[in-house]
RONU-76199 format. One record per atom (N, C-alpha, C, CB): residue in one letter; z, y, x. Coordinates in steps of 0.05 Angstrom, whole numbers, plus 5000, padded with zeros to 4 digits. Glycine has a CB too. Layout:
! RONU-76199
aZYX...
***
This chain:
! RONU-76199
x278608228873x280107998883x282708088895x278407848903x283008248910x285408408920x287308448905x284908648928x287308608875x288708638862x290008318849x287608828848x288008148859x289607918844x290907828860x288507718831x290407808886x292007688920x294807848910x290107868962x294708048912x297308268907x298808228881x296308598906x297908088857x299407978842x300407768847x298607968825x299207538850x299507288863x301807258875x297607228879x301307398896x304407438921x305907588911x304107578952x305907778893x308107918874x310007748854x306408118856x307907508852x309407278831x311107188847x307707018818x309506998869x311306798893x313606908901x309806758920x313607158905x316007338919x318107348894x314807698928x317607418867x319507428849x320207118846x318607588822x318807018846x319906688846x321106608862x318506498846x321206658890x323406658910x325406758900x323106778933x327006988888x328507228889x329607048863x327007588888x328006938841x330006788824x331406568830x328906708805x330006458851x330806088856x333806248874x327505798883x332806458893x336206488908x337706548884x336906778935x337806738857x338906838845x340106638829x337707008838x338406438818x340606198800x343306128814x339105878796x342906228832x346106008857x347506238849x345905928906x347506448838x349406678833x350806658801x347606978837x349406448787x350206418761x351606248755x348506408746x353106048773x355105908765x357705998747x355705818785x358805938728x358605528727x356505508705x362405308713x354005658694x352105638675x350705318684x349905918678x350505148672x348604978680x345204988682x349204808668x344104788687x341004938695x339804898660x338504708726x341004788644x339404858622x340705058607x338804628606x343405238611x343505418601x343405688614x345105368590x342005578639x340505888654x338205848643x340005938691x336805628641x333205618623x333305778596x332005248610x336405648575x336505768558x336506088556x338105658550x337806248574x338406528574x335906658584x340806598592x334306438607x332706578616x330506618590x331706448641x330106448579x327906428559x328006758538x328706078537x331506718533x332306918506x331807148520x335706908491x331707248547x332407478554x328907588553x334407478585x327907418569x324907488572x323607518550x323407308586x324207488535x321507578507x321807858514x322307508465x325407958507x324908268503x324208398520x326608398496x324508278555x323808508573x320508498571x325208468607x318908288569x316908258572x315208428533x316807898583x316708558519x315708598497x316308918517x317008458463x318508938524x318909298536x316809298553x322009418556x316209158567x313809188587x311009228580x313708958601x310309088558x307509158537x307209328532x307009078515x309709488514x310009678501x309109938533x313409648483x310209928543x310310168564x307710078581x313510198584x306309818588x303709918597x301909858577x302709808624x301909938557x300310048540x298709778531x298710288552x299609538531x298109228525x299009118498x299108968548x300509218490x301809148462x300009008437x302809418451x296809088442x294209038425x294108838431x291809168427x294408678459x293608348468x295408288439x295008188506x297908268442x299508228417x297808198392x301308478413x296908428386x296408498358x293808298362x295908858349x292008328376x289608128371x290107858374x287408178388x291607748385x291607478375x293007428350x292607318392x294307668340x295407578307x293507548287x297507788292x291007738297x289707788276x288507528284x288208058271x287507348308x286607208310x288206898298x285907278332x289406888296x291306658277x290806738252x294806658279x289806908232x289806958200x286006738207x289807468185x284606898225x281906718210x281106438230x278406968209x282606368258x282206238270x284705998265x281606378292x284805848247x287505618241x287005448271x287105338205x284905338284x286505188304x288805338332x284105028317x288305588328x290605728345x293405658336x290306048342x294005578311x296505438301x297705148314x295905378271x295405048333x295904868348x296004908365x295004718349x293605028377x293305168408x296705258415x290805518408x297205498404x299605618416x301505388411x300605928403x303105288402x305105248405x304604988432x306405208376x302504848423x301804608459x301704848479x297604378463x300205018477x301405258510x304305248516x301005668505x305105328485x307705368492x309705168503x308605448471x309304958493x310704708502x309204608536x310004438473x307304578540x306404578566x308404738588x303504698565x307705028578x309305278597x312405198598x309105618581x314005118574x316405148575x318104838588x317005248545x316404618585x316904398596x317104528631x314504138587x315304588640x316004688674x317704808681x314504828687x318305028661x320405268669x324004998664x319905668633x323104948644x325304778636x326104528665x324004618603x324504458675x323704298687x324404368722x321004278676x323604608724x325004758740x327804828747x324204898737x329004818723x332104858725x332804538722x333605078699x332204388709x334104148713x332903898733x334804018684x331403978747x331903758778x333403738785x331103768802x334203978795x335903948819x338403958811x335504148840x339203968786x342103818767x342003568770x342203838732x338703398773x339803098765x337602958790x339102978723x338102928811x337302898828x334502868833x338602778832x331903098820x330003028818x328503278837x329502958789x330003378848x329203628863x326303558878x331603708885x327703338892x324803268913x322603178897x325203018935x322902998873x320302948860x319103208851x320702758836x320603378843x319503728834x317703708852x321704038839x318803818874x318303968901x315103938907x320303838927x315703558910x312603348912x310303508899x312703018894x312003538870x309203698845x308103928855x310203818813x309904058873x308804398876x307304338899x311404678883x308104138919x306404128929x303104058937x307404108934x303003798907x300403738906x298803938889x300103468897x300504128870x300004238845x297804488861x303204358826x298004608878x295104818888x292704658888x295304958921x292304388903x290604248914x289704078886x291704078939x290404048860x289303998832x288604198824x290803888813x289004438823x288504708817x285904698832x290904928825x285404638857x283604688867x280804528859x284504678890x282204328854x280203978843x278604128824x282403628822x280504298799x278904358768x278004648773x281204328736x278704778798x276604998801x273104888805x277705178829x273704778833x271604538848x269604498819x273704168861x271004278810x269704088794x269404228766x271303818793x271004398752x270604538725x269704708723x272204588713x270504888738x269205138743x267905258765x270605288738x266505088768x264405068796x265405288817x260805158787x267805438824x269405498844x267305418874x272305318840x266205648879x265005668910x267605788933x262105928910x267805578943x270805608973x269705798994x271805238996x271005938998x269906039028x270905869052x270906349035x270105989078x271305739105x273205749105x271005739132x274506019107x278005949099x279505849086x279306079093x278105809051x279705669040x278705359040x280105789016x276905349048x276505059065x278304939084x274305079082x278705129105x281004969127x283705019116x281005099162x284405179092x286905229088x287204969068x287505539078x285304929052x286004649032x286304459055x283304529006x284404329076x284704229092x287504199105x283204299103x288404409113x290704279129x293204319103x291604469163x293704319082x295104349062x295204119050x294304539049x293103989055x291803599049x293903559068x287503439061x293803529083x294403399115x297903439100x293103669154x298803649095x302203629096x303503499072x303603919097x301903629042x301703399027x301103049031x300203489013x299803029030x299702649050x302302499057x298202669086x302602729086x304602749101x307702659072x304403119119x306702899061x310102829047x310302619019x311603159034x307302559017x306902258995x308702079015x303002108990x307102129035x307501809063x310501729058x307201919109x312602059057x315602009078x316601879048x317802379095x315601959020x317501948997x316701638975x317002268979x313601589003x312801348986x311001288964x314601278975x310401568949x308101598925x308501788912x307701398905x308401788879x308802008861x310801978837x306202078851x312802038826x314501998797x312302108780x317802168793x314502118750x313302258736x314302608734x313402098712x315802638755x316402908750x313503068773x320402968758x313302968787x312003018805x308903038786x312702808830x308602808780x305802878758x306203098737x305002618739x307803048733x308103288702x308203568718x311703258678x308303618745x308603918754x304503898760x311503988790x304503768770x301403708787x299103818766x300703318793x299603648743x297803598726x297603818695x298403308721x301603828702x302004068669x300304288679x306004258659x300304448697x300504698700x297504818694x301604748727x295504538713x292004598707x291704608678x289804338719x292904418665x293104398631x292704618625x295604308616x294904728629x296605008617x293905198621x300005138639x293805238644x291405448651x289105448637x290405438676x287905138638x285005128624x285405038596x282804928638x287405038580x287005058550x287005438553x290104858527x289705618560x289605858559x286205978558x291405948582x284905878590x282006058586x281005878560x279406048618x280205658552x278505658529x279905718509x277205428524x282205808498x282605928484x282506208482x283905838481x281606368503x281806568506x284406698501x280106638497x287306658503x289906728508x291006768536x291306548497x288306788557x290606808584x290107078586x290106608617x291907148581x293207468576x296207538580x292907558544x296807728576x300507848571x301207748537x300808318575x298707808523x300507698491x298607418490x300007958454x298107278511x298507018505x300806908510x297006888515x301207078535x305306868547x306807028535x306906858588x307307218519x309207308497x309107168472x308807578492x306807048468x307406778450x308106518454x305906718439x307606418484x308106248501x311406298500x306406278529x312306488509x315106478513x316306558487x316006678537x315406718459x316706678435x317706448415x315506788424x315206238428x315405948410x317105778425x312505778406x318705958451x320805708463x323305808457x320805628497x322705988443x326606218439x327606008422x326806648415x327805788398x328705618386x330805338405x326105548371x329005288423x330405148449x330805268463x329604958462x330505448466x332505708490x335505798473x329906118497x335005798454x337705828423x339705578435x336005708378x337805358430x340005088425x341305078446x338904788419x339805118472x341005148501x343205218510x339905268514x343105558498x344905748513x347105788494x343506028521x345705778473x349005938458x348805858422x348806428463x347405528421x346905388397x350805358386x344805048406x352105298414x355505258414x355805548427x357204938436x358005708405x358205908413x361105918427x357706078392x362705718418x365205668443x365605638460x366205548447x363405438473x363105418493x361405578510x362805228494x359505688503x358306028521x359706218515x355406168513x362406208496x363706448500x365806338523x365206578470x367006118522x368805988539x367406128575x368605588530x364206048580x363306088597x363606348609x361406018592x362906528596x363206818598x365406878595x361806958582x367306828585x370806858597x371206788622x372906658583x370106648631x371006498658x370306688678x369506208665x367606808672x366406948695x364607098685x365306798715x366607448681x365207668663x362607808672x367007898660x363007748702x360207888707x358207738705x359807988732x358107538693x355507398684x354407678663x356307038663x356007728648x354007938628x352608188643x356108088601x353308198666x351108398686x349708188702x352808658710x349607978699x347207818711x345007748705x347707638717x345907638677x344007498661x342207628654x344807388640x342407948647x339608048636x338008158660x339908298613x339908178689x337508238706x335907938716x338708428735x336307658699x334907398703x332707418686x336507148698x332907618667x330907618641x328107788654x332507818609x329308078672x328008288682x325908088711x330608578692x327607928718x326807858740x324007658738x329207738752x324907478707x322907278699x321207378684x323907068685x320707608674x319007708648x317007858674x321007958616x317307978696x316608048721x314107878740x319208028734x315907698736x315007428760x312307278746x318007138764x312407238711x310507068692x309007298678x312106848668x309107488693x307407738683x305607808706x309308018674x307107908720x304907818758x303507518758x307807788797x304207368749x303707108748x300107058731x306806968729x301007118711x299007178691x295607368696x300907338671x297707588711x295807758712x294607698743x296808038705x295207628757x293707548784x291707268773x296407448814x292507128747x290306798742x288007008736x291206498706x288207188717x284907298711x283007508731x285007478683x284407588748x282607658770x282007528794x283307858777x282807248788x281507118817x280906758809x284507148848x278806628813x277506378807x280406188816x274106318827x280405948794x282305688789x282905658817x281005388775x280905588839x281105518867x283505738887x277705528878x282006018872x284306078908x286106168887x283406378942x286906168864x290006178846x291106018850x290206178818x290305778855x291905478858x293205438889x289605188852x290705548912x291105588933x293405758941x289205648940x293505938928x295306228937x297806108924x294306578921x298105858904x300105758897x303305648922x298705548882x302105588947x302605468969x305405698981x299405428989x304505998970x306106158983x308506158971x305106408985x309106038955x311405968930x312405838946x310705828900x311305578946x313905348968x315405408994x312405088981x312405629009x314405719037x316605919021x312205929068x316706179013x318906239003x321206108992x318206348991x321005848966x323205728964x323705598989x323305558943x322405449003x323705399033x325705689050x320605339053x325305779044x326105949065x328606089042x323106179080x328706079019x332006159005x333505829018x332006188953x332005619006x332505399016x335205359042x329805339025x333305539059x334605519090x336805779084x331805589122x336405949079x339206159069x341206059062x339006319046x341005869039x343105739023x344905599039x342205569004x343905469063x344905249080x343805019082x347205189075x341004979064x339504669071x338504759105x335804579043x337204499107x335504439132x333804309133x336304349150x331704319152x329104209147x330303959169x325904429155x329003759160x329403509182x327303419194x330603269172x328003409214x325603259231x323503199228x325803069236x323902949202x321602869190x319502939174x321902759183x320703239167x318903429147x317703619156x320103559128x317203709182x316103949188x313303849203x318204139207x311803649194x309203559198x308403599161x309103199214x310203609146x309203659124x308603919113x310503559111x311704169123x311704379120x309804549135x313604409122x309204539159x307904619184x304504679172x308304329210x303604369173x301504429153x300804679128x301804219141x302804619117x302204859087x303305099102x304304799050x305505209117x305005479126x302405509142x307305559142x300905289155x298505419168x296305509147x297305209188x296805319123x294405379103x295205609096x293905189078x297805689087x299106019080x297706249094x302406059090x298106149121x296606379149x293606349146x297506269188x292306289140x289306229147x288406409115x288205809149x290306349095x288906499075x289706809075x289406379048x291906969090x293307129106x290107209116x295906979127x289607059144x288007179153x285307199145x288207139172x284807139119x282507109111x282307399103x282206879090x284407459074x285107759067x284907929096x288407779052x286407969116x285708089132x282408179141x287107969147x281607939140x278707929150x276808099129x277607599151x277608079106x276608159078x277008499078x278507979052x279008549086x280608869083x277808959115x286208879096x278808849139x277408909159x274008949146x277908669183x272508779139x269608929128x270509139112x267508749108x272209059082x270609289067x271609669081x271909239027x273209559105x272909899112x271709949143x276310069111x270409759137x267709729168x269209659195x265810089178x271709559200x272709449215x271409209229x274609419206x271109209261x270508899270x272608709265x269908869301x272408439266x274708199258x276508229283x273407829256x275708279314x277008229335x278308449338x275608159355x278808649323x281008989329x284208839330x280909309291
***
């Protein structure tokens, strides 16, 4: 379980480090940072296989498409699931849908948690009992201030469990499942970024050091959905969805870098989910303290 806690938060952390990093890519818009991001990540994420020695996930699901034909469906709905969020991710906060996002990430651990619970019979410990608990409490809180749910807010809530539980019954939640996940979106990652080559060359005239940016967005994302990946199979739907929570305090906190502010009225919402953050914090603590015969109170 450790090794997956330590992926988990290896994701959240690179997902912080991208969300500050898009504000460095202007004047790209957010669908032609999705676009670049998409083109860049196949290859870092194919160098990455190649060098830890996973490259066979690859090969076995090819061979598994010659005698299995419904994988000809399967993948490309992963793929479209996965790439609607990422996509989805960059253009909120172009078109004023940031906060409906935001809403999704925040109910999106606590559904994660529903289809552990309920699908995959997911046994909670007390911690992650009081940590869903007060994580309820700030979610609520921020239905209450915004009034209910859009549909962007559902489509984050609801895509993502999708995504996960077609991957396990298909047996693709792997590294060469999301290297096909992210190969079948390079066609709209094309049309995105550089379908008009005038105008992404126009772009990159404007501002040359984009071409030393953009491929450390590829390194950064092929990174982040690789830790990502590999922390879902060593730890049950419930505390993957849970550990999801550490994502929002980090974008909060580039958030507050950038120059936003929390207002008044939100830190009964936020407050909550950093306590659920800390409780699962000290749960791991508690967990490290047995297995090397430590009392809880040192």
């Amino acid at each position: 379980m450790i090794k997956g806690v330590v992926f988990s938060l290896t994701a959240s952390f690179l997902f912080g480090v991208m969300y500050y990093y898009t504000s460095l890519l202007s004047p790209l818009s957010g669908e032609q940072i999705f676009g670049w991001r998409m083109l860049l990540t196949v290859p870092v994420m194919t160098l990455l296989l190649l060098i830890w020695g996973e490259w066979r996930q690859v090969r076995s699901i090819a061979r598994r498409l010659r005698r299995e034909l419904w994988l000809w469906i399967v993948l490309p709905l992963s793929s479209a699931l996965l790439g609607t969020q990422l996509w989805l991710f960059m253009w909120a906060p172009l078109h004023d849908r940031a906060l409906e996002v935001s809403i999704g990430y925040f109910m999106l651990p606590l559904t994660m948690l529903l289809v552990g619970r309920f699908v995959y019979r997911d046994q909670l410990s007390g911690w992650q009992k009081s940590a869903a608990f007060s994580a309820l409490l700030g979610v609520a809180h921020e239905l209450y201030q915004v009034g209910g749910f859009s549909w962007a807010s559902m489509l984050v809530a609801l895509g993502y469990p999708l995504y996960f539980m077609l991957r396990r019954k298909a047996k693709t939640d792997c590294l060469g499942g999301l290297w096909f996940d992210m190969l079948l979106t390079l066609p709209v990652a094309y049309w995105f970024s550089i379908a008009s080559v005038d105008s992404a060359l126009a772009v990159f005239s404007e501002r040359p050091v984009l071409y030393a940016l953009i491929p450390v967005l590829g390194l950064i994302s092929a990174s982040a959905l690789a830790s990502y990946v590999i922390s879902s199979r060593h730890l049950n739907f419930s505390l993957f969805g849970l550990l999801g929570y550490v994502e929002p305090v980090l974008l909060a906190i580039v958030a507050l870098l950038l120059g936003e502010r929390i207002g008044p009225d939100q830190w009964l919402s936020y407050v909550p989910i950093w306590a659920a953050v800390g409780l699962l914090a000290l749960e791991g603590i508690s967990r490290l303290r047995h297995k090397r015969g430590l009392p809880d109170d040192m």
